[in-house]
N, C-alpha and C positions, 0 to 999 in steps of 0.2 A: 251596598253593604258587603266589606269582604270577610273572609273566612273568623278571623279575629273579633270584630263586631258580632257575627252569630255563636262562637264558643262564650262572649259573656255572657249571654242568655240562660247555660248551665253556671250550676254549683260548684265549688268546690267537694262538697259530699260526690256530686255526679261525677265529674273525672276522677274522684276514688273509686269508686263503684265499677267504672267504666276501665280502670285499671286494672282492678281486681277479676274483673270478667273476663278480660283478654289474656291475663299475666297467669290466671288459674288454669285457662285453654293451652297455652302454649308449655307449661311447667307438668302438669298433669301428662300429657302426651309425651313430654320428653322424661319422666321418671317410669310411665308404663313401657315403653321403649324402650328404657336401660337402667332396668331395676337394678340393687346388689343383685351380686352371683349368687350368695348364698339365701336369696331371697327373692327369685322370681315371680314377673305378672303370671298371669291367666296366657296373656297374649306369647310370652317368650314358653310358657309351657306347651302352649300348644305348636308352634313352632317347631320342636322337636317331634309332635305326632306327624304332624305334617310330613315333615322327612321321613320317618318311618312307613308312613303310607304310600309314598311313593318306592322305597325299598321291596313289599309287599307285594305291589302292584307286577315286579318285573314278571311272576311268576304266573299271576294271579290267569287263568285261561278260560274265559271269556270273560275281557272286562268291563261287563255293563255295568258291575256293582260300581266300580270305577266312575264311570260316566255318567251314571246317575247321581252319585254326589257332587260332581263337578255341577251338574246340570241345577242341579238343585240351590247352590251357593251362588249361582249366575244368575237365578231368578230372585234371589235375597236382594243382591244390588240393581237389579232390571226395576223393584218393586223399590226402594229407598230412594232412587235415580228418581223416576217418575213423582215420589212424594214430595220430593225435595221441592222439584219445576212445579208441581202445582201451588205450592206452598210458595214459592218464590212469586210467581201470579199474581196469588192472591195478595200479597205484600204491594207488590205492584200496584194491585187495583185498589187498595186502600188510598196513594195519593189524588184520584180521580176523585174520592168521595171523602176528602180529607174533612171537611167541615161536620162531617156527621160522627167520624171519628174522634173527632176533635170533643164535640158533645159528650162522647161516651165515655172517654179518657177523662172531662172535667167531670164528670158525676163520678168517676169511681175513688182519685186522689181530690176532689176537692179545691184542682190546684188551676189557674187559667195563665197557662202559658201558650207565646206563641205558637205558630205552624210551624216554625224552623225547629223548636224542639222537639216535636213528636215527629216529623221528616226524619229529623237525625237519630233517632231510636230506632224506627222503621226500618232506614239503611243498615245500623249496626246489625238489627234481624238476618236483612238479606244477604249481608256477607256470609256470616255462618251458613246461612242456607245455600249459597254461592259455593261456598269451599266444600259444603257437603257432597252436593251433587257433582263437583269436578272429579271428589274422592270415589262416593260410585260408581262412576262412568270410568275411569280409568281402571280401578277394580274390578269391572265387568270386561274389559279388554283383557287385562292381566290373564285372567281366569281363561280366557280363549284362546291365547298364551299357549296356556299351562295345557288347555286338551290337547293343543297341536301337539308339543313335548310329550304329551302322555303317550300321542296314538304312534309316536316316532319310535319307543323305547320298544327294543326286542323284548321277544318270551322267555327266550334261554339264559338264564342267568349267569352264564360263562361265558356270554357275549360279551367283549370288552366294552363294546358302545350300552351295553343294558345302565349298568352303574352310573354311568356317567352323565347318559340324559336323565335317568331316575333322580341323578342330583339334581340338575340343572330344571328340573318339572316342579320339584321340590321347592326352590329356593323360589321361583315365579310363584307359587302357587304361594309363599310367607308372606312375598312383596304386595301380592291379592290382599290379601288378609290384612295385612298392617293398614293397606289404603281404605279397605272398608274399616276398620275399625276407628283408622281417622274419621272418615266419614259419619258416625256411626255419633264420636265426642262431639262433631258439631252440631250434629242435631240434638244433642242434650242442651252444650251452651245455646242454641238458639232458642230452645223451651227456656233456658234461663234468661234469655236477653229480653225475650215478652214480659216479663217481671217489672221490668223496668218502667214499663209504661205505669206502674202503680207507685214509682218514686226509686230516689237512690237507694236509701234503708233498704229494699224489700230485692233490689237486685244485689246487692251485698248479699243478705238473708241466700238469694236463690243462688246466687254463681259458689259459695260455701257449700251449701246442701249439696250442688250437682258435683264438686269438687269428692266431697267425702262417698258420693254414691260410686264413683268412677274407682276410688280408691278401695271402699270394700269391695265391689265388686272384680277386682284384679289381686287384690292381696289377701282378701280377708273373707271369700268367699266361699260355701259350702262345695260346689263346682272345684272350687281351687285344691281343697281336702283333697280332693277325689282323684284330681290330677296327681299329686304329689303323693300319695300313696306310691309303695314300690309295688313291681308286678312280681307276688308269688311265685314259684316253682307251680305247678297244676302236682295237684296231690296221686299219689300213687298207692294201691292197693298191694 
């Protein structure tokens, strides 16, 4: 049986469905990455603090406050890194005991299809899960990266090298961030892709929902207010 023989086993609803989940992962990502100008994400806002933090830092004498944020953003992707692999596992370990799976999937849809199609569901899962964890784990290097640049950057801000690795700590420490936040949409689409084992309807249903969460949550969110506020003058008596 080759490749072709098992895609007619799916629907035409299912390569919809299956379109729309990949087509909303890859579109979503590229619109929070390069929002209008006059209407930035979450992500490009923060970007800018970013840089500023490292501007801050030239000065800043003893930088543990420093290093303890780094530390801390290293353990977000040590801990996303690790969820992803076990979650991939277990993915895994569901072909070993596919017949019982197989059981639980026809009581929930009703529906008695082959092992090739719940296989290829399965897969779809691990990918996401697959690209998540590459995303962490490279994000969790960036970030050690970015301490070396930190611990490299002079005190005295009239150092000509202070500026200019404070850039360059900056711009590693954006590249951090953008790959955990990839990281971060795949394990949304992958919560959406487990959908799927209840029929096409309901992964349409879910790759929308997770579509529009990604969206307020970068464009339309109370966080985002907050950010885009301007910074007052500090009031003076």
């Amino acid at each position: 049986m080759d490749w072709m023989d098992r895609l007619a086993f799916f629907s035409m609803l299912d390569c919809i469905a299956a379109g729309i989940l990949f087509g909303g992962w890859i579109i979503i990502g590229y619109v929070i990455e390069n929002p209008p100008r006059n209407y930035p994400s979450v992500s490009v806002l923060m970007a800018q603090y970013r840089r500023e933090w490292m501007v801050q830092m030239i000065t800043r004498d003893p930088r543990i406050f420093d290093a303890q944020i780094l530390a801390t953003l290293r353990q977000g992707t040590s801990f996303f890194a690790s969820a992803t692999m076990i979650a991939i596992g277990g993915c895994f370990a569901l072909f070993g005991n596919m017949e019982r799976f197989i059981g639980v999937a026809e009581d929930l849809t009703l529906e008695a299809d082959p092992a090739i199609v719940w296989e290829v569901k399965i897969l779809v899962l691990i990918v996401f899960l697959a690209n998540g964890f590459l995303k962490f784990v490279w994000s969790n290097r960036l970030f050690g990266y970015c301490a070396v640049l930190m611990a490299a950057v002079p005190n005295e801000a009239d150092n000509p090298l202070a500026a200019k690795r404070a850039a360059k700590a900056g711009e590693i420490n954006i590249t951090a961030a953008r790959s955990f936040n990839r990281g971060l949409r795949s394990v949304y689409f992958a919560l959406a892709a487990t959908v799927w084992l209840l029929g096409a309807e309901a992964l349409i249903v879910a790759a929308g929902l997770t579509c529009l969460v990604l969206l307020r949550r970068e464009f339309a969110s109370q966080s985002r207010a907050v950010l885009v506020e301007r910074d007052s003058p500090a009031e003076t008596d």
